[in-house]
N, C-alpha and C positions, 0 to 999 in steps of 0.2 A: 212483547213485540206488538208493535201497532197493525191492525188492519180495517182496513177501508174496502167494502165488497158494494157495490153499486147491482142494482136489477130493474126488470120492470120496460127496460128494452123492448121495440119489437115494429113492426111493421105497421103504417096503420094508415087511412086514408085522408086527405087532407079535410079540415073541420073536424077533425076526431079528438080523442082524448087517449092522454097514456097519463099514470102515476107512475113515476121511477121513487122507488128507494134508496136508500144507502144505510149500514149498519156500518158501527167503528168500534172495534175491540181493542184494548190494549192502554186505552186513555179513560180519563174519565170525563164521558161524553159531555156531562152539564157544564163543564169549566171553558168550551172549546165552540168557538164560533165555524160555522158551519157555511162550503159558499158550494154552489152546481159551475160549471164550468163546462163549455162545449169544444169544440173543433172539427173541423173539417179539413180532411186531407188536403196539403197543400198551403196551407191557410194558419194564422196562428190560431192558437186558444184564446179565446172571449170569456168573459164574467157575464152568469145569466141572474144570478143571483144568490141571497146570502143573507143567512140568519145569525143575530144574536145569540150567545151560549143560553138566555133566557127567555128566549121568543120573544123579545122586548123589541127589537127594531129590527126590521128586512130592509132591503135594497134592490133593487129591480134594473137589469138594463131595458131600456126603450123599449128594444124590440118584441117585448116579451112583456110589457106592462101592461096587466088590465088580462093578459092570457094565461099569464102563468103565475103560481101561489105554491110557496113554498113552507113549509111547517118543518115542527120535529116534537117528538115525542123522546122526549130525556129518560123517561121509568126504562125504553124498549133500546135506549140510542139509536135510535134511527133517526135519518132525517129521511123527508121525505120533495117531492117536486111534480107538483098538479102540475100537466099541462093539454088546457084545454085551447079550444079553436085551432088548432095545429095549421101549419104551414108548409108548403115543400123546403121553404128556406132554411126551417128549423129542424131538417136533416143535420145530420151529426152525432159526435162518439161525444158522451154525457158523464163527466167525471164529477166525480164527489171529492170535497176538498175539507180538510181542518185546520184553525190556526187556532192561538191562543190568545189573539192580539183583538180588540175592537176600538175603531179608530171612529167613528159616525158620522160616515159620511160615504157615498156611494162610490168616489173616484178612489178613495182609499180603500176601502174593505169588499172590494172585489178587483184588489190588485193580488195577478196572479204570486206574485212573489212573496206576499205575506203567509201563502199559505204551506204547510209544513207536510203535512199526510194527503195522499193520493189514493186514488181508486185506479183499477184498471181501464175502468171505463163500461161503459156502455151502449149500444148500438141504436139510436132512434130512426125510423128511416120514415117519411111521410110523402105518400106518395098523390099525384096531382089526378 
């Protein structure tokens, strides 16, 4: 059985910094590209970003490029999600995602739909 547990959540002030994690059990994490994914009540799910199964190529949405840095550590399966200068905008429930599919190209491989396992989520909240 697959799981995807997301952490690293938490309240912080605007210009600050949080690392979120993610750990995936049940797959074998180096074969499996990895993307973060946000939302806001109301509003659909957005692609923030997304790693190759071999750290080989990431993808950045805009809003978040240059601020946010995504890695993974394959020995621990985790991936992991820098994100520094923070913003009130960048409020939001922060989902971990896996697929098996990598296509190379940013409109593609942070399309929600490609991707297969899900986190529950996790809580960022950046206050102004």
């Amino acid at each position: 059985q697959v799981r995807v547990v997301e952490s690293g959540g938490g309240l912080v002030q605007a210009g600050g910094s949080l690392r979120l994690s993610c750990t995936a059990s049940g797959l074998t994490f180096g074969h499996y590209a990895m993307g973060w994914f946000r939302q806001v009540p109301g509003q659909e799910r957005e692609g923030v970003s997304c790693i190759r199964w071999d750290a080989g190529s990431t993808y950045y949405a805009d809003s978040v490029k240059g601020r946010f840095t995504i890695s993974r550590d394959n020995a621990k399966q985790t991936l992991y999600l820098q994100m520094n200068s923070l913003k009130p905008e960048d409020t939001a429930i922060y989902y971990c995602a896996a697929k098996n599919s990598w296509r190379g190209g940013v409109s593609a491989d942070l399309l929600e739909p490609a991707y297969t396992y899900w986190g529950q989520g996790t809580q960022v909240t950046v206050s102004s």
